[in-house]
C-alpha positions in Angstrom: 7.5 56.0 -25.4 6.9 52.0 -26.9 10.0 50.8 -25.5 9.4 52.4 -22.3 6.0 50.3 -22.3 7.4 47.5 -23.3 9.9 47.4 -20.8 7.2 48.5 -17.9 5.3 45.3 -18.8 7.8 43.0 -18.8 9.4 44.0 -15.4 5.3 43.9 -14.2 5.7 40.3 -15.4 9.5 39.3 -14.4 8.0 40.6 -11.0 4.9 39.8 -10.7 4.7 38.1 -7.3 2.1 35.0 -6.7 -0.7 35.2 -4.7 -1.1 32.3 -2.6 -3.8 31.2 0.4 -3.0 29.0 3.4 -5.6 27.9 5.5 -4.1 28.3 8.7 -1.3 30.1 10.4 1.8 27.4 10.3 1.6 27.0 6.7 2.4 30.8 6.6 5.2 29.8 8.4 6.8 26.9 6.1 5.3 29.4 3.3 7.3 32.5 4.0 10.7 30.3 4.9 10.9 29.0 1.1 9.3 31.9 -0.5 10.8 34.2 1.0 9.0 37.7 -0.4 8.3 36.4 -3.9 4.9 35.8 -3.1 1.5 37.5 -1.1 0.2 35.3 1.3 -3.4 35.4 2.9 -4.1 33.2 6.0 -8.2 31.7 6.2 -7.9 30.4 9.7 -6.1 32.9 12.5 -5.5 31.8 15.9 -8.5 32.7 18.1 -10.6 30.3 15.2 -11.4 26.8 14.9 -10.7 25.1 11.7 -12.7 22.5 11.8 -15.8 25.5 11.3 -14.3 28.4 10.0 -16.4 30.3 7.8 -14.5 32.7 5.6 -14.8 36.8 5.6 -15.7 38.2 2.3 -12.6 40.0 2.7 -10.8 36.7 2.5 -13.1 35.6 -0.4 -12.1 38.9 -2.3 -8.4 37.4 -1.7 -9.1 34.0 -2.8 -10.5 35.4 -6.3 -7.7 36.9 -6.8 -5.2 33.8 -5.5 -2.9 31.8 -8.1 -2.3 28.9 -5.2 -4.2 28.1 -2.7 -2.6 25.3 0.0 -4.8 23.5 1.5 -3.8 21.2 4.9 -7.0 19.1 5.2 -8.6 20.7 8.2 -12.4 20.5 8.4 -13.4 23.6 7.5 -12.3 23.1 3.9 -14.7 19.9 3.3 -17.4 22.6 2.1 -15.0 25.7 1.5 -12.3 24.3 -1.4 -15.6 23.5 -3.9 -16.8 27.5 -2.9 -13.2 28.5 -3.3 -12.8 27.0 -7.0 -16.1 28.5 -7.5 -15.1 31.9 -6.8 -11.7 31.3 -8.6 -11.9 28.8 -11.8 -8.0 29.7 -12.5 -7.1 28.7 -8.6 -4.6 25.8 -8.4 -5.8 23.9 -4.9 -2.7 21.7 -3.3 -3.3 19.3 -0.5 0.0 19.5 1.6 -1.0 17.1 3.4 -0.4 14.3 0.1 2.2 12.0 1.6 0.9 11.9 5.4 -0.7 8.8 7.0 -2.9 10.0 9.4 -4.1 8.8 12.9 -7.2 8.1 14.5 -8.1 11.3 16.7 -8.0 10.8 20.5 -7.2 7.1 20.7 -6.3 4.2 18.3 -10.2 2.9 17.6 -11.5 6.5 16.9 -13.1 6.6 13.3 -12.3 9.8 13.1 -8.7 10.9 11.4 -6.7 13.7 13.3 -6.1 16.6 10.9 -3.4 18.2 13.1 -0.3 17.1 11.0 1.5 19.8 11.4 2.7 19.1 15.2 5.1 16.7 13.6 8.3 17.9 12.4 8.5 15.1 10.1 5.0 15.9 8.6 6.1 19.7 8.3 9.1 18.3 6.0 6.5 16.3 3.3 4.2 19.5 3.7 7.5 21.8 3.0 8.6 19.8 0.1 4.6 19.9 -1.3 4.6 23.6 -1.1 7.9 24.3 -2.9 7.2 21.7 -5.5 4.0 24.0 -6.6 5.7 27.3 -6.2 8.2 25.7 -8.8 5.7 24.4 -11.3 3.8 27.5 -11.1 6.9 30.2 -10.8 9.9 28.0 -12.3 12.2 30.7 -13.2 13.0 31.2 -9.3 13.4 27.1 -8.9 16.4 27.3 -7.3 15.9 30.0 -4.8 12.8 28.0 -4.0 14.8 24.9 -3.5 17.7 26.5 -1.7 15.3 27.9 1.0 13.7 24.9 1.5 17.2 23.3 1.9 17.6 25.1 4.8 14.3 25.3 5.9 14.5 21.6 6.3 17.7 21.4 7.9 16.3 24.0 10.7 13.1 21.4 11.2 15.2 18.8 12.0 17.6 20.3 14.4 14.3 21.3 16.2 13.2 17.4 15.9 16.8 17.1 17.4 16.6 19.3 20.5 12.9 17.9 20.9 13.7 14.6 21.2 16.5 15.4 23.3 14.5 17.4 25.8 12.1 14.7 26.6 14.6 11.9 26.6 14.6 11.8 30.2 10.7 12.7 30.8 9.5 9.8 33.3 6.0 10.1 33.0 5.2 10.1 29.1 1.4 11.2 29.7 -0.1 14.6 29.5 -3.8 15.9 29.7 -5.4 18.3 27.0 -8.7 19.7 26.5 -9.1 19.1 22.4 -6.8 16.0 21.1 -4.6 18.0 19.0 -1.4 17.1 19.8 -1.7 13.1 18.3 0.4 13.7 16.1 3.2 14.9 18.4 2.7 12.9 21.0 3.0 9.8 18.0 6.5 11.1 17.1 7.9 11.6 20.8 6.4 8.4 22.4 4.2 10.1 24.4 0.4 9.2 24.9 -2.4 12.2 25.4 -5.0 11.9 27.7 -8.0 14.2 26.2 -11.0 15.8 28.3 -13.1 16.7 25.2 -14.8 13.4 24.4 -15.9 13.4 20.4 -16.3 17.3 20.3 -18.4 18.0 23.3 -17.2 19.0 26.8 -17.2 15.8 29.3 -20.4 14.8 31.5 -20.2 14.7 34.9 -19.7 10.9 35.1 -16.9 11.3 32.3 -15.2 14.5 34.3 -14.5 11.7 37.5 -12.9 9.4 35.4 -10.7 12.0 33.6 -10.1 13.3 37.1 -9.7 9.8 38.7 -7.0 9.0 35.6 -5.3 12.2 35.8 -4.8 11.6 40.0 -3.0 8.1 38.8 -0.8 9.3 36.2 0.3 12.1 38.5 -0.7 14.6 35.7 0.7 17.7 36.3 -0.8 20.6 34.2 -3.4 20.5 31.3 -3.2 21.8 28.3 -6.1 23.5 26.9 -6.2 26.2 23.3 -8.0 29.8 23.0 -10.4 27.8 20.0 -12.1 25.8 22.8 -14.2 26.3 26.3 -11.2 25.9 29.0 -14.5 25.4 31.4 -14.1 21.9 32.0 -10.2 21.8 32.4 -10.5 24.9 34.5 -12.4 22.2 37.1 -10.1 19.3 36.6 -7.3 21.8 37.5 -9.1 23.0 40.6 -9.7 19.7 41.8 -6.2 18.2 41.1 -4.4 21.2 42.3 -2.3 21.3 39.2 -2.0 24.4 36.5 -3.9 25.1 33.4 -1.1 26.3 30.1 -2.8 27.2 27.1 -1.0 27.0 23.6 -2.4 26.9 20.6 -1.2 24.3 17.4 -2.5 27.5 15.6 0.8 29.6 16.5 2.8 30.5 13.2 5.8 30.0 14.3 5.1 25.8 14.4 8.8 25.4 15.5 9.3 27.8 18.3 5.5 26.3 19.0 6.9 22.6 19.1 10.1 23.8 21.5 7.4 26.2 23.5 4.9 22.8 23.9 8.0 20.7 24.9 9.6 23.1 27.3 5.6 23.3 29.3 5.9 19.4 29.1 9.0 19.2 31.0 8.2 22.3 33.7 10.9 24.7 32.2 
């Protein structure tokens, strides 16, 4: 009966898998392509949510307390959230993925404000790859290589998307597009493109400001607009109306970030 115990407890702990926390939805995805099922992951932010003022469940707190990892991204919400979190959880390990990432200004180049959505850059999803499977190492080394094996291929997989990307808007004339909320900076950095956003500083555009979106849009022969289930579509709604041009909403909250980038891409180019 002792040995038996003995052996029960240490296949618990051979197999004890780590709980780990992502803030939002694509960091599942990198999370689950180098972990694989090793690990219980918990997602703060779903789709449908803003992260720049999420406010956890107490069902997600309950998950946090028991977390080993918790990856954080640099979104907003986690400003007042990550000092709660360690609160809750004095034995949680907090990672920034984001260490390695210079960030942009949000919107345009003299905005004080940083953008926070890195992860629309397949070469920012490689430094926040490598981040993640340098934790799960430290903290879970006897399964080092599988972890560095997946993310092998993980990252070979980013950059034939970068690849196909960059290949599908090679021969895109007009390098401009229109969104509601500046998310796609960081994208639009990486492809030479330039964003045009209706949202001025968080609030939805006066009157005046809507004329000279619309004015801008009419010159640059803007062709749709892109606008996210997080924020009012009101405003983009009219600018559509008035242009005579479609409305496609995505969200840079979709887990799957790759088939995301392609699915962004293809809308750019009218496929």
């Amino acid at each position: 009966m002792r040995l038996f115990l003995i052996l029960f407890f240490l296949t618990a702990t051979i197999f004890a898998k780590l709980n780990v926390v992502v803030s939002i939805p694509p960091q599942k995805y990198i999370l689950n392509n180098i972990a694989k099922d090793l690990v219980n992951s918990t997602v703060v932010v779903k789709p449908g949510n803003s992260p720049h003022t999420y406010e956890p469940k107490p069902s997600q707190m309950v998950a946090i307390s028991k977390a080993n990892i918790y990856f954080a991204i640099g979104v907003e919400f986690e400003n007042i959230w990550l000092d709660r979190f360690k609160n809750q959880n004095s034995k949680l390990i907090i990672i920034k993925t984001q260490e390695g990432i210079k960030k942009i200004p949000v919107g345009n180049k003299d905005a004080k404000k940083l953008d926070p959505h890195i992860w629309l850059d397949p070469k920012n999803i490689e430094i926040i790859a490598k981040n993640m499977a340098k934790a799960l190492i430290e903290q879970d080394p006897t399964n080092k290589a599988f972890y560095q094996s997946n993310l092998e291929e993980f990252l070979k997989e980013v950059n034939r998307v970068d690849k196909e990307i960059e290949k599908k808007l090679s021969g895109l004339k007009n390098r401009k597009f229109l969104v509601f909320h500046p998310s796609w900076g960081y994208f639009a950095k990486r492809y030479n493109l330039v964003q045009i956003a209706i949202e001025v500083e968080g609030k939805e555009p006066s009157p005046k400001e809507l004329i000279k979106i619309i004015k801008l849009a009419k010159k640059e022969k803007v062709r749709a607009i892109f606008t996210q289930p997080e924020f009012s579509q009101k405003s983009a709604k009219l600018i559509a109306k008035e242009l005579g041009i479609k409305v496609v909403a995505i969200s840079p909250l979709e887990q799957n970030i790759l088939q995301n980038l392609l699915k962004f891409t293809d809308a750019l180019i009218g496929e």
